[in-house]
C-alpha positions as CSV (number, residue, x, y, z in Angstrom):
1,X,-42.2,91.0,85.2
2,X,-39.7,89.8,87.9
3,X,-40.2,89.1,91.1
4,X,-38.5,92.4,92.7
5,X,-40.2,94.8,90.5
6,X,-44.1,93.2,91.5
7,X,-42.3,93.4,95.0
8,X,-41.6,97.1,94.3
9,X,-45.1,98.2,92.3
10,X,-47.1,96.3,96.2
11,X,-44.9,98.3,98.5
12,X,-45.6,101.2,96.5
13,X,-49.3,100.7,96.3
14,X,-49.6,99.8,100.0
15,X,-47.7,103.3,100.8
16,X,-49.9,105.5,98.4
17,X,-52.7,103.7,99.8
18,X,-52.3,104.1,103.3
19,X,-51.6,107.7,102.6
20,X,-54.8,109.1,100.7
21,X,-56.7,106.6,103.1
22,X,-55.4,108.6,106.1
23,X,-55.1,112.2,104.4
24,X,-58.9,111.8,102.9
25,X,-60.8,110.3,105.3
26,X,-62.0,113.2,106.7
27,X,-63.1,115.1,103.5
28,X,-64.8,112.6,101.5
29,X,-65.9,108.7,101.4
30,X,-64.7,108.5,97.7
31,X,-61.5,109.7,98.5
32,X,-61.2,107.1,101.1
33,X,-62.4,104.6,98.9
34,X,-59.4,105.5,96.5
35,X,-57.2,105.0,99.7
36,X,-59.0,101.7,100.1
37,X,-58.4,100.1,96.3
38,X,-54.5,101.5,96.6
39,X,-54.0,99.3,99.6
40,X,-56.2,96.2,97.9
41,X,-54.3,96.5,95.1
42,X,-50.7,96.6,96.5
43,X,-51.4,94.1,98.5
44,X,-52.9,91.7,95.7
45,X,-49.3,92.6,94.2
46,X,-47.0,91.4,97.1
47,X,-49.6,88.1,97.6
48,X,-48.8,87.3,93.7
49,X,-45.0,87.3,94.3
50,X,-45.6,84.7,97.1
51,X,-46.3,82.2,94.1
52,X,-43.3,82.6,92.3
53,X,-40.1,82.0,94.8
54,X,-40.7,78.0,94.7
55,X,-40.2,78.3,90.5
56,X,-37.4,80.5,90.4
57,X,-35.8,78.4,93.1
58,X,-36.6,75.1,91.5
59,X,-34.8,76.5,88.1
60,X,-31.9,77.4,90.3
61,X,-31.7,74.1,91.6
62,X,-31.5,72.9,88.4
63,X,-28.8,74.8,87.4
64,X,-26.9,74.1,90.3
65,X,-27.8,70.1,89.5
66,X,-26.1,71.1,86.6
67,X,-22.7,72.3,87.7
68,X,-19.6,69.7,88.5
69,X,-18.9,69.6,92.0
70,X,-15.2,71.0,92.1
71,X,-13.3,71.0,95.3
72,X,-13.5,69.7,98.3
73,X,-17.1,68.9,100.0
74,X,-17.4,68.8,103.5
75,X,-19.5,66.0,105.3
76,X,-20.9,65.3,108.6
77,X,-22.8,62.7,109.9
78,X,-24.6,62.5,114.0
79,X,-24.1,59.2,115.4
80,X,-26.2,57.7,118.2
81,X,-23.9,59.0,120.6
82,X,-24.3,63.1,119.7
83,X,-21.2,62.8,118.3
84,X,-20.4,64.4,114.8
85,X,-18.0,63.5,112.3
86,X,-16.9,65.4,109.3
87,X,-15.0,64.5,105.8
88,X,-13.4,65.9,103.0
89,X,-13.9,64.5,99.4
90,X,-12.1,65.5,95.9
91,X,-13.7,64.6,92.4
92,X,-10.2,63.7,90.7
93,X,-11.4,62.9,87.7
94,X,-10.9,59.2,86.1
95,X,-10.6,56.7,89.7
96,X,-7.0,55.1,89.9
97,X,-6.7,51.4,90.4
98,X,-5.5,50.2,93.7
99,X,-3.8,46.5,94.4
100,X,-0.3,47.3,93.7
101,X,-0.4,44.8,90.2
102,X,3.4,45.1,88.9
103,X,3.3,44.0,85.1
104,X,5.2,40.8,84.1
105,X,7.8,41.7,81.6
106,X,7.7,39.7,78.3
107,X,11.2,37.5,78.3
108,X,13.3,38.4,75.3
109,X,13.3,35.3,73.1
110,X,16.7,33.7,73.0
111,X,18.1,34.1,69.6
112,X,19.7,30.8,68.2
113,X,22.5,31.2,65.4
114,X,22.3,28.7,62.4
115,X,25.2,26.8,61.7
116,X,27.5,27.5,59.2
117,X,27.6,25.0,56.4
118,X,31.3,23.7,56.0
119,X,32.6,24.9,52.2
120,X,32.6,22.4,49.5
121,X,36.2,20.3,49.6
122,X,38.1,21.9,46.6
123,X,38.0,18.9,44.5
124,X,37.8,18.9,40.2
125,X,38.6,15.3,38.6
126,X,39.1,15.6,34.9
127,X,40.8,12.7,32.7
128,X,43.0,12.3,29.7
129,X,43.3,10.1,26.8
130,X,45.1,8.9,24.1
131,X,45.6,5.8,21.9
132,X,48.7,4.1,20.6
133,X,49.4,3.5,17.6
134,X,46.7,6.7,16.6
135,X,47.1,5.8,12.9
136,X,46.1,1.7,11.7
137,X,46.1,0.7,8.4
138,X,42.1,-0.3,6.5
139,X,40.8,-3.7,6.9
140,X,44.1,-4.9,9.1
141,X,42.9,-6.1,12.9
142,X,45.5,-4.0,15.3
143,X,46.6,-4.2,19.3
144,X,45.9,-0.6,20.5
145,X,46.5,0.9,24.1
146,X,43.8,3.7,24.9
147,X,45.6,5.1,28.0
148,X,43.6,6.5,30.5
149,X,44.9,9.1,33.2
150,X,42.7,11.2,35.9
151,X,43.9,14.7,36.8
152,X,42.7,16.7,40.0
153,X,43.0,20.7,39.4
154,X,42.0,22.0,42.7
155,X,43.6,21.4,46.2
156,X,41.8,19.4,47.9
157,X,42.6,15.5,48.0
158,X,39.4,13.2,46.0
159,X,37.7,11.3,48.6
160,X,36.8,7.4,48.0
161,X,37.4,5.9,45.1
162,X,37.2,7.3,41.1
163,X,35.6,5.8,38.7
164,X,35.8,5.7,35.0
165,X,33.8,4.2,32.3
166,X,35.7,3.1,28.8
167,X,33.9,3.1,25.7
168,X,34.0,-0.2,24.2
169,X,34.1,0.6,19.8
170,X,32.5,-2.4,18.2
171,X,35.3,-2.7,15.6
172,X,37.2,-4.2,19.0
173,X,34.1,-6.8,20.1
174,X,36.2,-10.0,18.1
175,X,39.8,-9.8,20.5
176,X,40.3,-9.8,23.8
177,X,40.7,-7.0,26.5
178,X,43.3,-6.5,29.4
179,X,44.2,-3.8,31.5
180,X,47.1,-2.8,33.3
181,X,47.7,0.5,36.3
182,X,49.0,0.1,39.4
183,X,45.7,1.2,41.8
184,X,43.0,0.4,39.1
185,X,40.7,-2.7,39.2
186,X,38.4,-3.7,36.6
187,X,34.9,-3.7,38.0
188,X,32.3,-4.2,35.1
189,X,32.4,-5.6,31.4
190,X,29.6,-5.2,29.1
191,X,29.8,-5.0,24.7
192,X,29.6,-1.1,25.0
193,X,31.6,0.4,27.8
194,X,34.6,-1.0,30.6
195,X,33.9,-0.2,34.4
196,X,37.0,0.6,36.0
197,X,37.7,1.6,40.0
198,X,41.0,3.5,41.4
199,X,40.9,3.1,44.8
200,X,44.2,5.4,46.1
201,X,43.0,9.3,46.8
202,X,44.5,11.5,44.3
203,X,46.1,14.4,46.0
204,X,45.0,18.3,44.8
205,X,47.3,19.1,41.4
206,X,48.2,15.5,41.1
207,X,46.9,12.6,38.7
208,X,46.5,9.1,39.0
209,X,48.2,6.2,38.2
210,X,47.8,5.9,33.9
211,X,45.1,3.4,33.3
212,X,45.7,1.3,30.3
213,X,43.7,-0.5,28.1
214,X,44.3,-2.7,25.2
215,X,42.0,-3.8,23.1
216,X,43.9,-6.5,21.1
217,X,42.4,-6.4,17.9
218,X,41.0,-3.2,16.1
219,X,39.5,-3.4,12.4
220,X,39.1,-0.6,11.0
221,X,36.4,-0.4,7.7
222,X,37.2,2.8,5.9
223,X,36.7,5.3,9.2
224,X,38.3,6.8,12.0
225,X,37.3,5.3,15.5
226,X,36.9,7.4,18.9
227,X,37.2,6.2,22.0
228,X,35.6,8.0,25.1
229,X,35.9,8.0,29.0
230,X,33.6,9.5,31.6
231,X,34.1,9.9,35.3
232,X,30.5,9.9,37.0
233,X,29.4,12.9,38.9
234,X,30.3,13.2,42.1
235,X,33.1,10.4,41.8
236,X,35.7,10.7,44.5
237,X,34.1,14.3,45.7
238,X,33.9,15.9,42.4
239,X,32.6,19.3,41.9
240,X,32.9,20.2,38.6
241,X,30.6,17.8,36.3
242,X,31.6,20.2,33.2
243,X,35.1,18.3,32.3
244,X,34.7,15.3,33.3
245,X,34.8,13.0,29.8
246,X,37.8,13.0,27.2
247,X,38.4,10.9,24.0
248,X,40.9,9.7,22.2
249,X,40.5,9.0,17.8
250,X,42.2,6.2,15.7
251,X,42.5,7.1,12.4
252,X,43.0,5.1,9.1
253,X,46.2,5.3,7.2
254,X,46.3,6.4,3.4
């Protein structure tokens, strides 16, 4: 039962008693006996409220424990001089950092461009051949000129020199070989091929001077003979590796 209504059922009793007690006294000792027990008992019903104030004060202390602080609390504090002084405190929430720290910025990385890679010179080195006389007749050793002449297609001038490579047939290896071109120089010799240099730069849709070559004795046996040139690749800042050999055939007369 709550506190208020045991305060309520003692007060009553103590009334009721004190009444018949006073009213009955006279009459009868029973009657004043009933008096009596009304007061004991209203009484025994305010001393049992006495207990419970501490436990229903103690739960709301609890429950105020329990409560966030909101606002502003006041504060004082008595120094040793009487004197009292008062403060104000507000829960804000999460505590802001103090100190002023400014963040660095990150510097922006500085960006370096790659060079460009200079285009490819323009240059395409592709020779010619041809043989005179073309036709010999079987069995009958022959002078023949293989005439050798290198074209370049594109615009730009060839840089260094050019080189070209001769086959050498073996139907030529028992006469002599002699070469003639303004600009050409005979660099290597060997029973399969002729090594040749042309020093001057040959200029874009120009050609050379005409290399030629005589091989002073060709025997033909029953067979045509070809004759092949090659310019390396690469030689005087070629680009183009795909037309870079030509040949020229000898062919037996009937």
């Amino acid at each position: 039962m709550p506190v208020v209504s045991w305060i309520v059922v003692g007060v009553v009793l103590v009334a009721a008693g004190v009444g018949v007690w006073f009213a009955l006294r006279k009459h009868k000792r029973g009657a004043s006996a009933l008096g009596l027990v009304l007061l004991l008992a209203g009484g025994g019903a305010l001393i049992s409220t006495a207990g419970a104030p501490p436990a229903q004060a103690a739960a709301h202390s609890a429950s105020c424990a329990e409560r966030p602080v909101t606002g502003a609390v006041s504060t004082s504090t008595t120094g040793s001089g009487g004197g009292t002084g008062s403060g104000a405190g507000t829960n804000t929430g999460t505590p802001t950092p103090s100190g002023g720290a400014t963040a660095t910025p990150t510097p922006t990385p500085t960006v370096t461009s790659t060079p460009t890679e200079p285009p490819l010179p323009l240059i395409d080195l592709t020779p010619t051949a041809e043989v005179e006389p073309s036709i010999l007749p079987n069995d009958t050793p022959t002078a023949v000129n293989y005439i050798v002449t290198v074209k370049n297609v594109l615009s730009d001038p060839s840089t260094g020199t050019t080189a070209v490579f001769v086959d050498r047939p073996s139907e030529s290896l028992k006469g002599a070989v002699t070469y003639a071109g303004a600009g050409w120089t005979l660099d290597t010799t060997s029973p399969t091929f002729l090594y040749f240099i042309y020093a001057t730069p040959i200029a874009g849709g120009a050609s050379s001077q005409p290399l030629t070559v005589q091989f002073q004795q060709i025997t033909l046996a029953g067979a045509p003979v070809t004759i092949g040139t090659t310019i390396p690749t690469g030689s005087g800042g070629d680009t183009n590796p795909t037309n870079n050999s030509a040949s020229a055939v000898i062919r037996l007369f009937v």
